[in-house]
C-alpha positions as CSV (number, residue, x, y, z in Angstrom):
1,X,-17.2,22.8,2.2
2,X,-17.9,22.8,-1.8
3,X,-17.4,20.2,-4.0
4,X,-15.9,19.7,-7.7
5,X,-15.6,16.1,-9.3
6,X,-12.8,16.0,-12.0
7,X,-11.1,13.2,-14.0
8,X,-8.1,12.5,-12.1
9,X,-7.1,12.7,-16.1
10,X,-7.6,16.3,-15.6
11,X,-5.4,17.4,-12.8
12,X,-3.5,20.2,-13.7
13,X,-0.4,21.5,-12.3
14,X,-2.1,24.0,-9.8
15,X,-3.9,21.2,-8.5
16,X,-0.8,18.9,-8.1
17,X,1.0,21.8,-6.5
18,X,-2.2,22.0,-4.0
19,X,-1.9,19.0,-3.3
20,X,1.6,18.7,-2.7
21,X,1.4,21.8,-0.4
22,X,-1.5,20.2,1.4
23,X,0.9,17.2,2.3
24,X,3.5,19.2,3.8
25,X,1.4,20.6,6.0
26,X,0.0,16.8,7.4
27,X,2.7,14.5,8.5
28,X,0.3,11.7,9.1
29,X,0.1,11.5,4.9
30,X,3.8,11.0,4.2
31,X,3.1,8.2,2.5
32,X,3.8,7.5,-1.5
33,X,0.0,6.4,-1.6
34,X,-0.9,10.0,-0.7
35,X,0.8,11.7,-3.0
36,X,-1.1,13.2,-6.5
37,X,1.4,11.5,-8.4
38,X,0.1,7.5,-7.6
39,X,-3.5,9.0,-8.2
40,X,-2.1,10.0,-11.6
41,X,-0.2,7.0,-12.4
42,X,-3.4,4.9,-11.3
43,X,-5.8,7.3,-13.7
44,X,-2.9,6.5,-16.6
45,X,-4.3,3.0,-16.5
46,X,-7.8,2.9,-14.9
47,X,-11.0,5.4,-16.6
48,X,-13.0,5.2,-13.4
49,X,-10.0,7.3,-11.2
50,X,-11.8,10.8,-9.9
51,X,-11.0,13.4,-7.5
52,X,-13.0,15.5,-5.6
53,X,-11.6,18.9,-5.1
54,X,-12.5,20.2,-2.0
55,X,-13.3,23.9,-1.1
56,X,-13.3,26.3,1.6
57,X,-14.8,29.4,1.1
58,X,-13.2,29.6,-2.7
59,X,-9.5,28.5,-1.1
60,X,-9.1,25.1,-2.7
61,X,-8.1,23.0,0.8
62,X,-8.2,19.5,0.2
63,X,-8.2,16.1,-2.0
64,X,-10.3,12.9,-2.1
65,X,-9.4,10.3,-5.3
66,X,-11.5,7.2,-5.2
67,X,-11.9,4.5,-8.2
68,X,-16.1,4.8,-8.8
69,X,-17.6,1.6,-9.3
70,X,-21.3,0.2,-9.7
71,X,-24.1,1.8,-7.9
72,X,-22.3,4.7,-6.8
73,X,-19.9,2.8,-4.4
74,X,-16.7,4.0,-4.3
75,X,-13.6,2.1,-3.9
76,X,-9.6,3.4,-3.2
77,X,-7.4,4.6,-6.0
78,X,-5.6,1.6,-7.2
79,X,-8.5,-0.7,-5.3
80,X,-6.3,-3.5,-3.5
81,X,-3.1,-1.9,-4.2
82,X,-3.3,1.1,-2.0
83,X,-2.0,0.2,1.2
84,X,-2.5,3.9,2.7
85,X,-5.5,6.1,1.6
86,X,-8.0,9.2,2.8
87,X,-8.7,12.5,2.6
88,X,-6.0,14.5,1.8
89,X,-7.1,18.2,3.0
90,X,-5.1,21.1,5.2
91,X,-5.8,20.7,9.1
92,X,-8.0,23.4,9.3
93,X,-10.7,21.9,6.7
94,X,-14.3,20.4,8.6
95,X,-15.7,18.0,6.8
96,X,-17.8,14.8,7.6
97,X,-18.1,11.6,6.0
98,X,-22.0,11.9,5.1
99,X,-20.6,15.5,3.4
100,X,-17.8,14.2,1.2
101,X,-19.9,11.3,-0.2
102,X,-22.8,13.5,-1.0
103,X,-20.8,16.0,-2.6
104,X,-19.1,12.8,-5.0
105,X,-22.6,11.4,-5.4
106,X,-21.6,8.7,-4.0
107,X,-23.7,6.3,-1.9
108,X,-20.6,4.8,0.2
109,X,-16.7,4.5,0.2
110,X,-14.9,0.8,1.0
111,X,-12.0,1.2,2.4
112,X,-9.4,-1.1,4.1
113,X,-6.4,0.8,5.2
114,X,-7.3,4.3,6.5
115,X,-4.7,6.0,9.1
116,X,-7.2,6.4,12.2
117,X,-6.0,9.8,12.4
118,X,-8.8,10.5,9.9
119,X,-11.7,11.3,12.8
120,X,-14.5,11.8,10.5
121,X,-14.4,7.9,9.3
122,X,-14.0,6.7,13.1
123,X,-17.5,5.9,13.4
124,X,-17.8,4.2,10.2
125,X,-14.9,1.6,11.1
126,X,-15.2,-2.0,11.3
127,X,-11.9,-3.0,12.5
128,X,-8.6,-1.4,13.5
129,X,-5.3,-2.7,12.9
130,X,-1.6,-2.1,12.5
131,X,0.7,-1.4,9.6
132,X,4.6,-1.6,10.9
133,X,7.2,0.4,9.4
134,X,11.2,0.6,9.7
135,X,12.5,3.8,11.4
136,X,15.9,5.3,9.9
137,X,15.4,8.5,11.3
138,X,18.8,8.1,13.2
139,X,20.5,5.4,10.2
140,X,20.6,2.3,9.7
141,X,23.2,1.5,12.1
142,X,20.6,2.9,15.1
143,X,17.9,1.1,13.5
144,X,20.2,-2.7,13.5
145,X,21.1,-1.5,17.5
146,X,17.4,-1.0,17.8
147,X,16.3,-4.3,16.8
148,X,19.6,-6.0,18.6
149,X,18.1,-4.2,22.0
150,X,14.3,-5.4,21.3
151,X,15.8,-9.3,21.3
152,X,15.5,-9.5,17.5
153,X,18.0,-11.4,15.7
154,X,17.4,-10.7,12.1
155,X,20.3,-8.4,11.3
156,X,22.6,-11.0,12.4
157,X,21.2,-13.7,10.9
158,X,20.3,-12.2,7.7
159,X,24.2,-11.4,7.9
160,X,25.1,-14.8,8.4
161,X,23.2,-15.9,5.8
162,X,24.5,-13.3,2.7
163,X,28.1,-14.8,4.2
164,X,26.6,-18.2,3.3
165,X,25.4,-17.4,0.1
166,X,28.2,-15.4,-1.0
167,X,30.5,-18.7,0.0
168,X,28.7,-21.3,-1.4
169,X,27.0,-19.8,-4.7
170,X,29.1,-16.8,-5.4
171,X,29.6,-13.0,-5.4
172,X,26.5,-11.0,-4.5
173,X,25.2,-7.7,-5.9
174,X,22.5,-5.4,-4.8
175,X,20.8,-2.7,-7.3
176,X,19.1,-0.2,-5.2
177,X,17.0,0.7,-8.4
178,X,17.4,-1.2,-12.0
179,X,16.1,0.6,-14.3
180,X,15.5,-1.9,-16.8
181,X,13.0,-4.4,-17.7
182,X,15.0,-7.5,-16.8
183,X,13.8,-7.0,-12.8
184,X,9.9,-6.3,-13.4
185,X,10.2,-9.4,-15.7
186,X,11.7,-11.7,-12.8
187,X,8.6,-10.0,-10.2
188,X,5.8,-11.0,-12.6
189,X,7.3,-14.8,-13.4
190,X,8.2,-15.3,-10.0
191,X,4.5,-13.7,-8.3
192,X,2.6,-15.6,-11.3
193,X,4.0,-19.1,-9.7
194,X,3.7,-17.7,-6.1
195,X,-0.1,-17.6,-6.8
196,X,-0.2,-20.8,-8.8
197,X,0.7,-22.7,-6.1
198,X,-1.2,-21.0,-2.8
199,X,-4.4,-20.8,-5.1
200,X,-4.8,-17.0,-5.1
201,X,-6.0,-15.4,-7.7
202,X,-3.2,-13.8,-10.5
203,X,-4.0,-10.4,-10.6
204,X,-1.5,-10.6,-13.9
205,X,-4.5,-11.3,-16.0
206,X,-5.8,-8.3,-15.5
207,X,-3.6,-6.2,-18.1
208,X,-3.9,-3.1,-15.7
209,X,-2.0,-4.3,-13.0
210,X,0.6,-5.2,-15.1
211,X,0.4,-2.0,-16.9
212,X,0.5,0.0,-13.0
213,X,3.3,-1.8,-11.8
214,X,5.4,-0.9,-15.3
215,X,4.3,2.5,-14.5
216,X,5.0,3.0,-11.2
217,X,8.7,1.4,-12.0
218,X,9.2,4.0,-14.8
219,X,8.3,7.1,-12.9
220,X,11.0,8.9,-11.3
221,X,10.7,12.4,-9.8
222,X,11.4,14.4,-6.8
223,X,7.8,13.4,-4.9
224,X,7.2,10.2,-6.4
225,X,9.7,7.8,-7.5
226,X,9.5,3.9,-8.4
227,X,12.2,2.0,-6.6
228,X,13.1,-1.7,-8.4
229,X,15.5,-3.5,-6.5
230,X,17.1,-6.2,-7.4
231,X,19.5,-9.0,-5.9
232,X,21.5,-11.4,-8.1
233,X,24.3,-13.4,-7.6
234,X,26.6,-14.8,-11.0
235,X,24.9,-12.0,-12.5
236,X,21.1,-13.6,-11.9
237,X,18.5,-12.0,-9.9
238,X,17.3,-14.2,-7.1
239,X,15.0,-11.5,-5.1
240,X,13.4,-8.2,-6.7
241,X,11.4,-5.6,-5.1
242,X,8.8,-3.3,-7.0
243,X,8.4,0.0,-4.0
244,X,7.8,3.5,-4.1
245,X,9.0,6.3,-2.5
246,X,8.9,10.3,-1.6
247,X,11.9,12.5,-0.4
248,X,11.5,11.0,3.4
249,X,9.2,8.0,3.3
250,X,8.9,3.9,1.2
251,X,6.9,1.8,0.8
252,X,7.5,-1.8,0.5
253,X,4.9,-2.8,-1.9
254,X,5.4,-6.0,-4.4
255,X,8.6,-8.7,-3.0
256,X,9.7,-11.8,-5.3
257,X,12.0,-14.1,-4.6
258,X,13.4,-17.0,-6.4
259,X,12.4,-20.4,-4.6
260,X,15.5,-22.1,-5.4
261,X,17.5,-20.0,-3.3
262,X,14.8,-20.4,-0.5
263,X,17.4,-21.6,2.5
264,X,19.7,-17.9,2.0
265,X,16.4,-16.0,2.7
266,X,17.2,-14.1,-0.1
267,X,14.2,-11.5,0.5
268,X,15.3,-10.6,3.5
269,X,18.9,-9.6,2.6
270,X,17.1,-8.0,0.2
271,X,14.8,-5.6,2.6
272,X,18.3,-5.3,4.9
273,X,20.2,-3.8,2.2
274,X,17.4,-1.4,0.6
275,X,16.8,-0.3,4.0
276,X,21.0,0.7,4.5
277,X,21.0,2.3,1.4
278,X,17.4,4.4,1.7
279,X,19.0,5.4,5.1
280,X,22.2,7.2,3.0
281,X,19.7,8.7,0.9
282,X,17.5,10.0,3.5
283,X,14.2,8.0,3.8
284,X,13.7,8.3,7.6
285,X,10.8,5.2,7.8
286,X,10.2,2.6,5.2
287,X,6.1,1.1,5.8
288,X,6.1,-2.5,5.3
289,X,2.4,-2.9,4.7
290,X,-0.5,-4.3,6.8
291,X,-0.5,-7.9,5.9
292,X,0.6,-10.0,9.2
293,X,3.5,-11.6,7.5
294,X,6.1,-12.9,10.1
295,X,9.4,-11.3,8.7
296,X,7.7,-7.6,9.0
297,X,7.2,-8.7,12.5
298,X,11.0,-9.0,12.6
299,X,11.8,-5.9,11.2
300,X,9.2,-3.8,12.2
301,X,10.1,-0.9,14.4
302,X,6.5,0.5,15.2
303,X,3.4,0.8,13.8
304,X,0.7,3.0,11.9
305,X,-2.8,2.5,13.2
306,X,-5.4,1.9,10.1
307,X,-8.6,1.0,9.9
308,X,-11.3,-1.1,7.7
309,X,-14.4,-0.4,7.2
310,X,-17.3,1.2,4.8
311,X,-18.6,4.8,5.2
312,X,-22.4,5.2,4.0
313,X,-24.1,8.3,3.3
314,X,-27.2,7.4,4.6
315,X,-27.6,5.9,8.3
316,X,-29.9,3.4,7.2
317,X,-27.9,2.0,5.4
318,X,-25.0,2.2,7.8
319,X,-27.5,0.0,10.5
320,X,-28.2,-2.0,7.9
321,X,-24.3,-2.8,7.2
322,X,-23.5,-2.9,10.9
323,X,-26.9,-5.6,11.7
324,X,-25.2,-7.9,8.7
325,X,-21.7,-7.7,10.3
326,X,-23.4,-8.7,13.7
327,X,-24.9,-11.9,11.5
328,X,-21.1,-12.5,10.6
329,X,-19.8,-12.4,13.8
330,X,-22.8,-14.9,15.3
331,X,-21.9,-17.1,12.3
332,X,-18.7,-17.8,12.6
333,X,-18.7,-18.0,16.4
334,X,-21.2,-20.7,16.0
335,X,-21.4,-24.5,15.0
336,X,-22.4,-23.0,11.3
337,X,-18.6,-21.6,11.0
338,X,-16.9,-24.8,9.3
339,X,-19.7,-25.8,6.4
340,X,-19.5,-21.9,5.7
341,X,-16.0,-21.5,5.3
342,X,-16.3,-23.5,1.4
343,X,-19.3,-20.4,0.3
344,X,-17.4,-17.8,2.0
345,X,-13.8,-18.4,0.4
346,X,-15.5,-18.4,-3.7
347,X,-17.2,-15.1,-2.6
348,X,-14.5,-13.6,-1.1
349,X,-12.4,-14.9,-4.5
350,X,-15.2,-13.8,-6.6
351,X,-15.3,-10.0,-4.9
352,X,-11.4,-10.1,-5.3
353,X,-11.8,-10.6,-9.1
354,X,-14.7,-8.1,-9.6
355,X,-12.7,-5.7,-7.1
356,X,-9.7,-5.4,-9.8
């Protein structure tokens, strides 16, 4: 396998068409996150997007975008806003972990949501875990009998709560996609305060993010489309949705919902209703992300496996990483966990704000 490192900047429609073909051929990267069109929305923000063009014997096989970032440690396209990434490269491509970096000159790759279908990284993982998605293939009407056969009760009671809302506040509407600003406005207000008051970080202050998510909202095409949804009743939005989808697959990405109107669960009539009308237009599985939040336990249908963990070209440095996670693990299963949970938080905040 050769190597060429380009400016994601400088992708050009042979590559893009390359890499579309690639992902037809590789159902396991159906995913928005996967396609060259998010690399290229990322690179419209970010200078540090590249992509390694990957080579087989002159035939140009495969894909690897990554963000590059001090001392030659390489981080996903978008850095915590890719909820799916990996090598994007025809089945018949070998390639190893120790290979790829090399050829990027990079020293290691951090990653946090690789499909374990990706062998080469197996032995570089840290921990594996599961990302649930929705499954339309057969409608939304099989997908609510589904979830009424697995004991779940959110279709009904999401019902039985838009029937409440409707009654008591007033007629509801649902926007499968507004394309104006007045939804991405209501998503940045409401996140902003959601932050404020759990004490994460606002990733709003970084101008980038902002910048992405306008982006990604804009962009409509075949392959790659933002979907803003929005829920408002009188004519107000009370939940949004910033997603993105392909022909087949979405991704739930960035919810908001308006506090005030916390009892209607507003969000999830929201998710109910993108989902029925995603289904018309043939998206056969919407991924709901890998963060453990109860409703996606709710409305999950299966999962995606993905891993976390950090590949190293070198395997001293790979003992080295795997000895410090051992210390980790001794720490916190000792009487040392508590006093080290106050140090451990401000780093972890600290490498949030230096990761974006």
């Amino acid at each position: 396998m050769n190597v060429e490192l380009i400016s994601a900047n400088r992708l050009e429609s042979h590559h893009v068409a390359a890499w579309t073909d690639v992902l037809r051929l590789q159902p396991s990267l159906d995913s928005p996150f996967f396609t060259p069109e998010f690399t290229q929305v990322v690179a419209s923000v970010r200078k540090d997007v590249e992509v390694a063009l990957l080579y087989d014997d002159g035939r140009l096989a495969g894909f690897f975008p990554f963000q590059r970032t001090r001392m030659n440690v390489a981080v996903p396209v978008g850095a915590g806003f890719s909820e799916f990434h990996g090598v994007i490269a025809s089945p018949d491509l070998r390639w190893s972990a120790p290979e790829l970096l090399r050829g990027c000159g990079l020293l290691a790759w951090k990653y946090d949501h690789v499909p374990v279908s990706q062998e080469p990284f197996a032995r570089f993982h840290q921990r594996v875990g599961n990302s649930p998605f929705m499954n339309l293939t057969d409608g939304f009407g099989a997908y609510c009998a589904e979830r009424q056969r697995c004991g779940s009760s959110v279709v009904r009671k999401t019902a039985r709560k838009l029937r409440k809302l409707q009654r008591k506040v007033g007629q509801v509407c649902f926007e499968l996609h507004d394309g104006g600003q007045r939804g991405l406005e209501k998503l940045i207000e409401w996140k902003s305060a959601q932050h404020a008051r759990t004490g994460v970080i606002d990733v709003f202050r970084r101008g980038w993010v902002t910048d992405l998510l306008r982006r990604v909202h804009c962009h409509q095409d075949t392959d790659f489309s933002g979907v803003m949804s929005v829920l408002s009743v009188g004519g107000q939005p009370i939940a949004v949705h910033l997603g993105m989808r392909t022909g087949t697959v979405a991704h739930m990405w960035y919810p908001a919902f308006d506090t005030d109107f916390g009892e209607y669960s507003p969000g999830m009539i929201l998710f109910l209703e993108m989902a029925r009308e995603l289904a018309k237009q043939g998206v056969v599985r919407i991924d709901l992300g890998p963060t453990p939040q109860r409703y996606k336990q709710s409305l999950r249908s299966g999962d995606i496996a993905v891993a976390i963990g950090t590949a190293d070209r070198y395997l001293l440095a790979q003992l080295g990483r795997q000895a410090w996670q051992a210390g980790r693990r001794q720490v916190r299963a000792s009487i040392l966990a508590k006093p080290a949970r106050v140090p451990a938080r401000w780093l972890y905040r600290v490498r949030q704000w230096r990761a974006l």
